[in-house]
N, C-alpha and C positions, 0 to 999 in steps of 0.2 A: 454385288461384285463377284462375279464368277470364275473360276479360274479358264475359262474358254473368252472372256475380254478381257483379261489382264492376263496370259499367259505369262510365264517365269522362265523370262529372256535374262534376269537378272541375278545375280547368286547373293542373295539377300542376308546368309549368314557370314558371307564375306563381308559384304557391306557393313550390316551389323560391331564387326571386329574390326574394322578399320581402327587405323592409329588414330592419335588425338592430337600428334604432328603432320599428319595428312591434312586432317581436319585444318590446322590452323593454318598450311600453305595453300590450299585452297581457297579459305576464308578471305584471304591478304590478295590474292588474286581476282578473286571476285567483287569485293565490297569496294564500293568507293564510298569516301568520308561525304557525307551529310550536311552539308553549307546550312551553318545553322542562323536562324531567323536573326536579326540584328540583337533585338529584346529576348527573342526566347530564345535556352539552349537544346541545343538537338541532345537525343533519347540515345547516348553513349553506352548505356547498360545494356542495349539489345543487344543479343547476339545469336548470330543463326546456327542452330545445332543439330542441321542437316549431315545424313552421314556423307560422307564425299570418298572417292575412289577415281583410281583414275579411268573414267568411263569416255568411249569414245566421243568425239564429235563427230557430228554428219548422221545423226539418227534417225530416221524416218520410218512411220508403217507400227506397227508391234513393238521394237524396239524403244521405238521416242515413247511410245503409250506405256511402256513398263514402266520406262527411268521416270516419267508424269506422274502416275503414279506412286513410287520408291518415294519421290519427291514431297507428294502430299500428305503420306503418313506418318511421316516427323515432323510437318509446321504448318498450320495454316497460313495461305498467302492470299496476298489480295489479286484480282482478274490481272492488273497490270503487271505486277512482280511477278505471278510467275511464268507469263510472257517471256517475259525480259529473264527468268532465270533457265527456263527450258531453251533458249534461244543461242546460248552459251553451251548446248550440245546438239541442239537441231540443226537441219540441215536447211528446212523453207519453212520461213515466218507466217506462208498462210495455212500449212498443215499444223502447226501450234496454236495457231490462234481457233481456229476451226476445232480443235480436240480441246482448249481451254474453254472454249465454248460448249461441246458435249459435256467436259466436268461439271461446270457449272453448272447446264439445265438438269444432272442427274445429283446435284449437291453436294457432288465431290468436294466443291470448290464453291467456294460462298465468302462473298463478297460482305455481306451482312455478318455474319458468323464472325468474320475476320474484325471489323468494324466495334462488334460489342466486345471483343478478347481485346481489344487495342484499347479501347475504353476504361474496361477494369482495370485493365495494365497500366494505365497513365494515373488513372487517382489514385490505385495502392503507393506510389511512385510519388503523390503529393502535389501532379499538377493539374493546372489551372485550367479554365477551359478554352481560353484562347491555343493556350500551349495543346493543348488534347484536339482541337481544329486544324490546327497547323500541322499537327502528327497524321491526322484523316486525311487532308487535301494532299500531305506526300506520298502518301498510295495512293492516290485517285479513288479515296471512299467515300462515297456520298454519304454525309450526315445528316439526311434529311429525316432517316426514320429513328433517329439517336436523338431526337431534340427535345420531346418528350421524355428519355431519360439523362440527357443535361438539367430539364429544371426540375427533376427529383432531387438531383444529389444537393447539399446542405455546404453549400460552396464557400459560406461565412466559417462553416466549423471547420471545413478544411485548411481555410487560409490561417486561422485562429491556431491551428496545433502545427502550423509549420511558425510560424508567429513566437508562439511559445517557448518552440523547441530551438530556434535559432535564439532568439533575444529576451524569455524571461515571462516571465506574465507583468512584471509592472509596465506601467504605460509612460512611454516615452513623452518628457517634456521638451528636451532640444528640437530646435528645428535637422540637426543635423542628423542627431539619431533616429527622429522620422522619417528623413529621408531616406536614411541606408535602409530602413525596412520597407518603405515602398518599394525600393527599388528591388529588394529582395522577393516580395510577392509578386513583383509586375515581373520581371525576369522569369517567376514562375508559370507566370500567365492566368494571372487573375484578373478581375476586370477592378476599376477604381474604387467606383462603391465599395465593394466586396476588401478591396485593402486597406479604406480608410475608415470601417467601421471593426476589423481585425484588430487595426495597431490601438486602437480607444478602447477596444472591448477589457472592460476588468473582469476576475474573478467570477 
């Protein structure tokens, strides 16, 4: 990353000191809320901590290629978001797409990369793996090279210490009180087996 292809179009220690009211009127302006799956709830803790200023729209050539840039070095995004987030100061949707393309092939921007950070993020977080598929397919992340490390992770012991920590380690006799914890791990997005051998599991 040279400074003759990323030339410093941008005043990046401006950037840096931006307010953190900036930041939130921006935020409110860009994000729309997340229609969350019926059963599962959408991932409300994220939040994008991108620096924001008020940078033109209509940027094209050098310019769009800095603010790309600016962009990627505070968050990893997925090929689709940051489309859709460069698009919101670009001028032509095919010189974006075409430069999100160069990032990519030069690993600026990686799609994979993004994919396993999303991953970690979702089981530190306690969820399930349907929930953690439904999080992939909202970026448009292929989970095809994640499947293999889906059936690593120990999904009884996950569901088992959200189990614990919401309702106790005794095992529920009521039908009533098994419910509420099914419903509790399936909202989380775990699969049935995986809930119904949690709420039984003793000590």
């Amino acid at each position: 990353m040279s400074g003759a292809k990323f030339p410093k179009y941008l005043d990046y220690d401006q950037l840096v000191m931006a307010t953190q009211s900036q930041q939130d009127s921006e935020l409110k302006q860009e994000q729309q809320p997340v229609r969350p799956h019926p059963q599962l709830p959408s991932d409300s803790t994220e939040t994008d901590s991108e620096i924001t200023l008020d940078i033109p729209v209509g940027l094209t050539g050098t310019k769009l290629r800095s603010y790309a840039f600016a962009v990627l070095t505070r968050k990893e995004y997925s090929k689709i978001d940051l489309i859709e987030k460069l698009m919101l100061r670009a001028q032509d949707r095919n010189e974006v797409i075409a430069l999100v393309d160069e990032f990519a092939a030069a690993n600026y921007q990686s799609d994979d990369r993004m994919a396993e950070m999303l991953l970690r993020s979702q089981v530190r977080k306690g969820k399930g793996p349907q929930h953690i598929k439904l999080a992939l397919k909202s970026k448009s992340l292929d989970i095809e090279h994640l499947k293999e490390d889906l059936k690593e992770i120990d999904w009884l012991a996950q569901a088992y210490a959200l189990k614990v920590k919401k309702f106790g380690t005794d095992v529920a006799q009521e039908p009533k009180a098994k419910a509420k914890q099914i419903r509790f791990l399936q909202y989380r997005g775990f699969d049935f087996d995986v809930i119904f051998k949690a709420i039984a599991r003793k000590k």
